[in-house]
C-alpha positions as CSV (number, residue, x, y, z in Angstrom):
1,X,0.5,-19.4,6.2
2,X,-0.3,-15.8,5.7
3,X,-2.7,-15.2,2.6
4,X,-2.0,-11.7,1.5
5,X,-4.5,-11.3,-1.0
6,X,-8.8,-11.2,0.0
7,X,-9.6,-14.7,-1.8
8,X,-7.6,-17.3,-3.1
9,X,-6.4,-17.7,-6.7
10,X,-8.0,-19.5,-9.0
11,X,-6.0,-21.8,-11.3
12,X,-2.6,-21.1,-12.4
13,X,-3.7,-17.2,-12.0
14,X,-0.5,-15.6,-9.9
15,X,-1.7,-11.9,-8.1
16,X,-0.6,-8.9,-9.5
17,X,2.2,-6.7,-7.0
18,X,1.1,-4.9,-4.5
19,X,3.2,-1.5,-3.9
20,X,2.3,1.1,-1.7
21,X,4.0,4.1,-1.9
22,X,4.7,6.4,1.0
23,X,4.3,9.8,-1.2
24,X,5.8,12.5,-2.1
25,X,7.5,10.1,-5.1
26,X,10.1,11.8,-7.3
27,X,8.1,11.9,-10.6
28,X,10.9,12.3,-13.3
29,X,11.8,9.6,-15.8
30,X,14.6,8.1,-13.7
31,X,12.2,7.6,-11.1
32,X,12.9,4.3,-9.3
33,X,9.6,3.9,-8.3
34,X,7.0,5.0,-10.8
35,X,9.3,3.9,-13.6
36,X,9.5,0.1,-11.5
37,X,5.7,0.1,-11.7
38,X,4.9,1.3,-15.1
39,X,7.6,-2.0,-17.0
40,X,5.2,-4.6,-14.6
41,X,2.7,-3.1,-15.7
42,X,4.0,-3.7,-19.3
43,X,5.5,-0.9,-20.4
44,X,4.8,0.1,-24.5
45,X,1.9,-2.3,-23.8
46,X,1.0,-1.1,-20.6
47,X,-2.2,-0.1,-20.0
48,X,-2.5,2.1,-16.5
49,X,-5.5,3.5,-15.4
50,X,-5.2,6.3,-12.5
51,X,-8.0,7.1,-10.0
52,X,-7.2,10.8,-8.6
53,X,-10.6,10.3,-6.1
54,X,-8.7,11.1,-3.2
55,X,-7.6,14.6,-4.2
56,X,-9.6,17.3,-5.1
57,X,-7.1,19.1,-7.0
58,X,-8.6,18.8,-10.7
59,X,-5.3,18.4,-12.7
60,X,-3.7,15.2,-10.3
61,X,-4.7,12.5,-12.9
62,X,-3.4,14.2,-16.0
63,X,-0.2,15.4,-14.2
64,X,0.3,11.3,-14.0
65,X,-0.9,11.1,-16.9
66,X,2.6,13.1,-18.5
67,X,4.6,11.3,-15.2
68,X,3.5,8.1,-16.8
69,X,3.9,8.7,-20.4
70,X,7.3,10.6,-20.4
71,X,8.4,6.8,-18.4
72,X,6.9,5.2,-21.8
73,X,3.7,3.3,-20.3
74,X,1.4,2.9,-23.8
75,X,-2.2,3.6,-22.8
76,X,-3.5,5.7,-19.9
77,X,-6.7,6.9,-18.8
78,X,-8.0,8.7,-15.4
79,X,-10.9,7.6,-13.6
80,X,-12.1,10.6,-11.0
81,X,-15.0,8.8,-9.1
82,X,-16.8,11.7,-7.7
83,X,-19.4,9.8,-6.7
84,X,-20.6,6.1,-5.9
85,X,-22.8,6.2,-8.3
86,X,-19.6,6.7,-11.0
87,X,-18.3,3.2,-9.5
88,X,-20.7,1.7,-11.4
89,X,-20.7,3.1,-14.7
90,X,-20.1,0.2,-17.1
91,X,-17.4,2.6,-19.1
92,X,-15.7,2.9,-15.9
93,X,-15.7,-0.6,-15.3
94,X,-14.6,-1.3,-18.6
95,X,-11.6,0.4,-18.9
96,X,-10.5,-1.3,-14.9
97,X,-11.8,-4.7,-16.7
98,X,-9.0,-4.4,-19.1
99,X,-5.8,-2.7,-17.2
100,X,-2.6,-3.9,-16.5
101,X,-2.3,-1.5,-13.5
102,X,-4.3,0.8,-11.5
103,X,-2.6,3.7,-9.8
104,X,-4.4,5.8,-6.7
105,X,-2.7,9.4,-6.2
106,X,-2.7,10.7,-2.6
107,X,-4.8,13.1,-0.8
108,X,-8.0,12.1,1.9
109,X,-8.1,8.1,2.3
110,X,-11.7,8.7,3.8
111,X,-12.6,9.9,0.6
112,X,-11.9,7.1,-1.0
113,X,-13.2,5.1,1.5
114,X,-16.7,6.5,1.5
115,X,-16.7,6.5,-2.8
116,X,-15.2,3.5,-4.4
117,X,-15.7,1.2,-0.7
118,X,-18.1,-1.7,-1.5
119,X,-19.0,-1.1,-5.0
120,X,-18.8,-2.8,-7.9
121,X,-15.3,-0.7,-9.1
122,X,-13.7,-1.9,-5.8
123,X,-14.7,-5.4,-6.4
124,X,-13.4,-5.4,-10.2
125,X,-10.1,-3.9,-8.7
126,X,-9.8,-6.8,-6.0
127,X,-10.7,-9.2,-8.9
128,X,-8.0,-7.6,-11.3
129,X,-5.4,-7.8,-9.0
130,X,-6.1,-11.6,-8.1
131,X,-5.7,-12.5,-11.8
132,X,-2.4,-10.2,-12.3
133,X,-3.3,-6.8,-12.8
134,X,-0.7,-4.4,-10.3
135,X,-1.9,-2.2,-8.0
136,X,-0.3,0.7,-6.6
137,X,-1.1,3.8,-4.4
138,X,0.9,6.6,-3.2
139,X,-0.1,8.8,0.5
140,X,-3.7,8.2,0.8
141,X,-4.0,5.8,-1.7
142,X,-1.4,3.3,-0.3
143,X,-3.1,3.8,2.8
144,X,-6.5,2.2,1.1
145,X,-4.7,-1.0,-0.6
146,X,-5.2,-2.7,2.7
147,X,-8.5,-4.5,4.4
148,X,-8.0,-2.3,8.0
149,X,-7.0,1.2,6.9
150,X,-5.8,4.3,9.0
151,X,-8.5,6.9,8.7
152,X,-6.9,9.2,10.6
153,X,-5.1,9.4,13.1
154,X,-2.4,11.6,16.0
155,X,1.5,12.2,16.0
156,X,3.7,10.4,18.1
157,X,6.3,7.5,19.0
158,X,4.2,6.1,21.5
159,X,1.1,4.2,21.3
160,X,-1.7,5.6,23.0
161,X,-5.6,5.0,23.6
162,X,-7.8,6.8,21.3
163,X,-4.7,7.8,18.8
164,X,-5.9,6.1,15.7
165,X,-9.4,5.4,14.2
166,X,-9.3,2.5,11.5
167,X,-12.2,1.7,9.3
168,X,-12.3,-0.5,5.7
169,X,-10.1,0.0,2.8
170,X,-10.5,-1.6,-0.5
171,X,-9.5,-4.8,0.8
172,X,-6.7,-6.1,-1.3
173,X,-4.8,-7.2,1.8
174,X,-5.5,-8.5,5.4
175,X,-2.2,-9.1,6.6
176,X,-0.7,-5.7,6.7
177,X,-1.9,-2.3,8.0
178,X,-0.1,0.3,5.8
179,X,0.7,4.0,7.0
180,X,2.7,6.5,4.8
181,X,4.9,10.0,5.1
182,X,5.8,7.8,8.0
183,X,8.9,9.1,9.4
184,X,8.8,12.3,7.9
185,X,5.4,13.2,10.6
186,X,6.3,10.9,13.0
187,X,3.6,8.4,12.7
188,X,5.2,5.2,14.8
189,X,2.7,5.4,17.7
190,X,-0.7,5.6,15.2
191,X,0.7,2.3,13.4
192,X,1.5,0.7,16.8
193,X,-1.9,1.7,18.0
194,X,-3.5,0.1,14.9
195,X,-1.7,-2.7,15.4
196,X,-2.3,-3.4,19.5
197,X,-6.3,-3.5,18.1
198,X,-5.0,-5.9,15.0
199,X,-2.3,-8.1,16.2
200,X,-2.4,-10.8,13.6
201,X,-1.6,-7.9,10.8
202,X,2.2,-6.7,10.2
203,X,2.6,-3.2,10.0
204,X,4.1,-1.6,7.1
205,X,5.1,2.5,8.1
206,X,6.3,4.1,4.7
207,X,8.8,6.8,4.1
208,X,8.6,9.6,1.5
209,X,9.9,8.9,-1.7
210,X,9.6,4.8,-1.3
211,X,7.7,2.1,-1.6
212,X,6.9,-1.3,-0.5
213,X,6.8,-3.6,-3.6
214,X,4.8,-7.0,-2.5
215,X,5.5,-9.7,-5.1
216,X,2.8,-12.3,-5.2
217,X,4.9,-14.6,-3.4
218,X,4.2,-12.2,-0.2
219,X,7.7,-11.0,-0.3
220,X,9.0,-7.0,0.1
221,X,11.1,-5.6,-1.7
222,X,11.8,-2.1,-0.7
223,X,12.7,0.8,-3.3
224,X,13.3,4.3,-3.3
225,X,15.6,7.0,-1.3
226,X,13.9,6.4,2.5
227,X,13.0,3.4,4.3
228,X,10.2,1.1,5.3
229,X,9.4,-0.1,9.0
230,X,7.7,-3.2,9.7
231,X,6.7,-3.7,12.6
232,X,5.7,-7.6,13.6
233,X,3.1,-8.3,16.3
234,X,3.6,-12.2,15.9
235,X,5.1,-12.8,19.2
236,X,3.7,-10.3,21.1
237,X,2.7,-11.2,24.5
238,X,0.8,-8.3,26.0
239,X,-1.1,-5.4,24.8
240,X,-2.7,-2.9,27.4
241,X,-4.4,-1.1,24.9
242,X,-8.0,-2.7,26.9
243,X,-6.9,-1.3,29.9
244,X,-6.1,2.0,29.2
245,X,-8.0,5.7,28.6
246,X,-8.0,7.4,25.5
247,X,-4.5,9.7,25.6
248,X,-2.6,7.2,27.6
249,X,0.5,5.0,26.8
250,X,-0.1,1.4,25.6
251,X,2.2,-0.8,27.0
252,X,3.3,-3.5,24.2
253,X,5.6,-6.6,24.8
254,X,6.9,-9.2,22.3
255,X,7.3,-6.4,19.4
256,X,9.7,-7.1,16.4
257,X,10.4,-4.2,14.4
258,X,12.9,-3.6,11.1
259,X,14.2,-0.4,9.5
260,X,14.4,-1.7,5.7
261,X,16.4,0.4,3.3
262,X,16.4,0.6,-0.9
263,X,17.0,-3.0,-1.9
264,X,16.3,-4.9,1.5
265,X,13.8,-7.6,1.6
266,X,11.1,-9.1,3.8
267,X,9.0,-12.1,3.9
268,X,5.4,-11.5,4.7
269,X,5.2,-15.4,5.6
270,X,8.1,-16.1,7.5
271,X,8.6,-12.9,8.4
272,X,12.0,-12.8,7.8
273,X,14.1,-10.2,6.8
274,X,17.5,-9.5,5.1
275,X,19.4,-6.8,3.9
276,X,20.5,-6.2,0.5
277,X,24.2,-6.8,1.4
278,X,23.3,-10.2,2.9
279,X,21.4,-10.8,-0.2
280,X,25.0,-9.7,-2.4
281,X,27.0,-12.1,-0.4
282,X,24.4,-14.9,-0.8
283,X,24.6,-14.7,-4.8
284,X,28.3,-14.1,-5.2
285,X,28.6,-17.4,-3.1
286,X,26.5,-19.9,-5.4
């Protein structure tokens, strides 16, 4: 059994969601996404804290800040690690301590990486989410949800040697490698890549304007206007990545992949997937 979470739960303590988001989210009220995230997070009584770290634009937290509150969350604050030193700051830790939901805007995934990675911030986020507080991250920041993140990486359909460079993320999941704006800059070859060096993950590529939300149960459900590709190295049977120099093909066998729109589901466990009209014609039958 696939355990999609870092440590195991304690008690009757269920995981908060898990939604990465593959950027460039519409941020109006009627957003299916944002709006989604802000009622698990509680709504009125919601308490949301955003982390901008990965952009250096200096307005991207309070411009979620009026995204959030036009959608009616109740309390919101912005936490703009600049430094590691800021991950520890016992305010800081505080106000994560006592969230319902902790947001990460998009921008440079290394960034975040190198501030928040292995401090004491990352660790009260990993601990929050285990006890129910939801998670979410949108571009770079869905990117870091994961144990194995995409630093950076090449354009492509086809796998390659050399076309992706991985490194740590903040750890809230080892059983999927997450990539996002994934069909809008072609990014199937860098997420195969990842995934020929990490076959017992499943790959999760992320459209624009959608997201994957991860129940604690390990199930998808996919939302928004594009679509989500898993890709499922369980039964694959060769991987030449070994054999191969850097800017040549990888030849993969065994490789199950899904194209999952708004409303389709997927099982992180059994790795099974349906659509949402299968899942119509399931209910109107009982």
């Amino acid at each position: 059994m696939i355990e999609l979470c870092s440590a195991r739960l304690a008690g009757d303590d269920r995981r908060g969601w898990i939604i990465p988001i593959g950027g460039a989210e519409k941020k109006i009220r009627s957003s299916a996404i944002l709006s989604r995230f802000v009622e698990l997070c509680g709504a009125g009584a919601a308490r949301i804290v955003i982390i901008p770290t990965a952009s250096q634009l200096h307005d991207t937290g309070e411009r979620y800040v009026k995204v959030f509150g036009r959608m009616g969350a109740g309390k919101l604050d912005v936490i703009n690690f600049a430094t590691r030193s800021d991950c520890e700051d016992p305010g800081h830790l505080n106000l994560l301590q006592q969230a319902t939901g902790i947001f990460f805007t998009g921008g440079n995934q290394q960034r975040l990486a190198d501030i928040i990675g292995g401090t004491s911030s990352a660790q009260q986020i990993r601990d929050g989410n285990l006890r129910g507080v939801h998670v979410a991250g949108t571009s770079a920041g869905a990117a870091f949800l994961c144990r194995q993140m995409i630093r950076v990486g090449k354009t492509g359909t086809t796998p390659r040697g050399g076309m992706v460079s991985l490194t740590d993320g903040l750890g809230l999941s080892d059983a999927v490698i997450i990539d996002q704006h994934f069909r809008e800059r072609d990014r199937l070859g860098r997420l195969l890549t990842a995934l020929s060096r990490n076959p017992s993950a499943t790959g999760l590529g992320v459209d624009e304007d959608t997201a994957a939300f991860i129940d604690p149960d390990n199930r998808i459900e996919v939302v928004g206007s594009g679509g989500l590709t898993v890709v499922d190295t369980a039964n694959m049977t060769q991987s030449m990545l070994a054999a191969v120099r850097n800017g040549k093909p990888v030849g993969l066998i065994g490789v199950n992949l899904h194209i999952l729109l708004s409303g389709d589901r997927y099982d992180l466990t059994t790795r099974d997937a349906w659509a949402k009209s299968d899942q119509d014609r399931r209910s109107a039958s009982q």
